[in-house]
C-alpha positions in Angstrom: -47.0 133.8 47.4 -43.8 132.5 45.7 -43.1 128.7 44.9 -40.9 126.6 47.1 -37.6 126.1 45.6 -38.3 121.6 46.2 -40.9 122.2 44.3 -39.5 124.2 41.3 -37.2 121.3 41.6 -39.7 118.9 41.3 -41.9 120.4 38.8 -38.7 120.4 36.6 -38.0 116.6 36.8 -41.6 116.3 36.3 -41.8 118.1 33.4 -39.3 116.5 30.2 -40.4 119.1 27.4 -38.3 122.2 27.2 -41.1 124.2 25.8 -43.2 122.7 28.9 -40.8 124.2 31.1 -40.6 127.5 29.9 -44.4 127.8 30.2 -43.7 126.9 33.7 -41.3 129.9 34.2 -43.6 132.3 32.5 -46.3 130.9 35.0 -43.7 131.0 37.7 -42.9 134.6 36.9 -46.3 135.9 36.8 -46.7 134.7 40.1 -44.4 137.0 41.7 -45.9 140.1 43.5 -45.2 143.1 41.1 -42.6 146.4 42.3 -43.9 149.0 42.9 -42.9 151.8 40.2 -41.0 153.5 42.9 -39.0 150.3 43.9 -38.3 150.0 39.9 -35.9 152.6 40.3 -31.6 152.3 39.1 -30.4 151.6 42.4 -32.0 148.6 42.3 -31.5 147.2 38.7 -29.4 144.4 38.5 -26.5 144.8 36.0 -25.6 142.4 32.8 -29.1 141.6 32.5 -30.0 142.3 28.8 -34.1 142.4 30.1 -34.3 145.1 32.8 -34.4 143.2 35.9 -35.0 144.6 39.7 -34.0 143.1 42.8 -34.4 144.4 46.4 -32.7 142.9 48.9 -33.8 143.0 52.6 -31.7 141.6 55.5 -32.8 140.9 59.2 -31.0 139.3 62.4 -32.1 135.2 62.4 -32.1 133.7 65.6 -28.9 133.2 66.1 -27.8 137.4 65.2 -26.4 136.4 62.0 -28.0 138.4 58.7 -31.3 136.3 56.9 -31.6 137.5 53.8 -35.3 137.5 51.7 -35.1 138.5 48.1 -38.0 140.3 45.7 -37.6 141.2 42.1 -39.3 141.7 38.8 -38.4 141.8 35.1 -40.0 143.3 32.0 -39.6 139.9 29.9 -41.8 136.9 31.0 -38.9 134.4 31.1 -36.4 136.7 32.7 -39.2 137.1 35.3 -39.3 133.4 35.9 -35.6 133.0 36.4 -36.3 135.5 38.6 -39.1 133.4 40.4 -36.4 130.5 40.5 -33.4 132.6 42.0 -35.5 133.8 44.8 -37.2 130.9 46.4 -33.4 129.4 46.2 -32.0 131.8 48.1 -34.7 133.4 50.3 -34.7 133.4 54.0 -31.3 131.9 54.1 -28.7 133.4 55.8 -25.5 135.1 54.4 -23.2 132.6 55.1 -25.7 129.9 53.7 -26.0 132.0 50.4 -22.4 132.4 49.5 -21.8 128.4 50.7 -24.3 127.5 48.1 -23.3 125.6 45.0 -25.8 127.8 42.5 -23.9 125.6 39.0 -24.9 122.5 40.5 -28.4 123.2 41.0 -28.8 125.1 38.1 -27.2 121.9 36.5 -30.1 119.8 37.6 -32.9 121.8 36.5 -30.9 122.1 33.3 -30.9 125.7 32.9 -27.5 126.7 31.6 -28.0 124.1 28.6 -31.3 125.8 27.9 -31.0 129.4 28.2 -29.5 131.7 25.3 -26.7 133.0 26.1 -27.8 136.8 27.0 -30.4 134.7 29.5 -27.5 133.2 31.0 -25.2 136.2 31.6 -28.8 137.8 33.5 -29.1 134.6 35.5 -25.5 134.8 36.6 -25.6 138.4 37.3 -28.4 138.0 39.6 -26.5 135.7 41.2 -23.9 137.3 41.3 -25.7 140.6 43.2 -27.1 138.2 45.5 -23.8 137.1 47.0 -22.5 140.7 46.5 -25.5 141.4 49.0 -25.0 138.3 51.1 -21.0 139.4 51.9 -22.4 143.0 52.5 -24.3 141.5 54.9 -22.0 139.6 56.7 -19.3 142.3 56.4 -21.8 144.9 58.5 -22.6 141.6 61.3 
């Protein structure tokens, strides 16, 4: 079972030590249910990462026909993993529309992420992103 986003988001204000937080990353990230070696495959490797990261997206009609999105991944570096843990309970089981509307800088700016990440971290985290929304608009384009 994955952490609620409000509560990553909580746990973070909570939490005023840096090195306290990335132990709650690494805890976040081993928390994630692991890929299979057959879903660890190129196709779904997420690009700019400097870790290997995987990321499979899966997209189903909501109520209302438009495309819901849920997100599962895994990394091969315990942080990585974590930011992994954070990107997905932010953006699963929203929609596509709702995905690309979200302001990712801003949140990220709250938890204090960006300020706190090396630089190679920070490229990943944005290309995860970034293939998120590159899903989302797939999604919407085939709606």
């Amino acid at each position: 079972m994955t952490t609620a986003f409000s509560e990553i988001l909580e746990t973070f204000e909570f939490l005023d030590d840096w090195e306290d937080r990335y132990k709650y990353l690494i805890d976040l990230g081993k928390e994630l249910p692991p890929l299979s070696d057959a879903e660890r495959v190129d196709a779904n490797k997420v690009r700019g990462c400097v870790s290997q990261v995987w990321l499979i997206t899966s997209v189903s009609p909501g109520p209302d026909g438009a495309p819901v999105l849920t997100f599962r991944g895994d990394s091969d570096a315990l942080i990585v993993q974590g930011l992994v843990a954070v990107v997905t309970s932010l953006f699963n089981a929203k929609t596509a529309q709702e995905i690309l509307q979200t302001d990712v800088e801003g949140i990220f700016g709250t938890l204090g992420l960006q300020e706190h990440l090396t630089p190679q971290r920070s490229n990943g985290l944005k290309s995860m992103v970034g293939r998120i929304r590159s899903d989302a608009q797939a999604a919407l384009e085939a709606a």
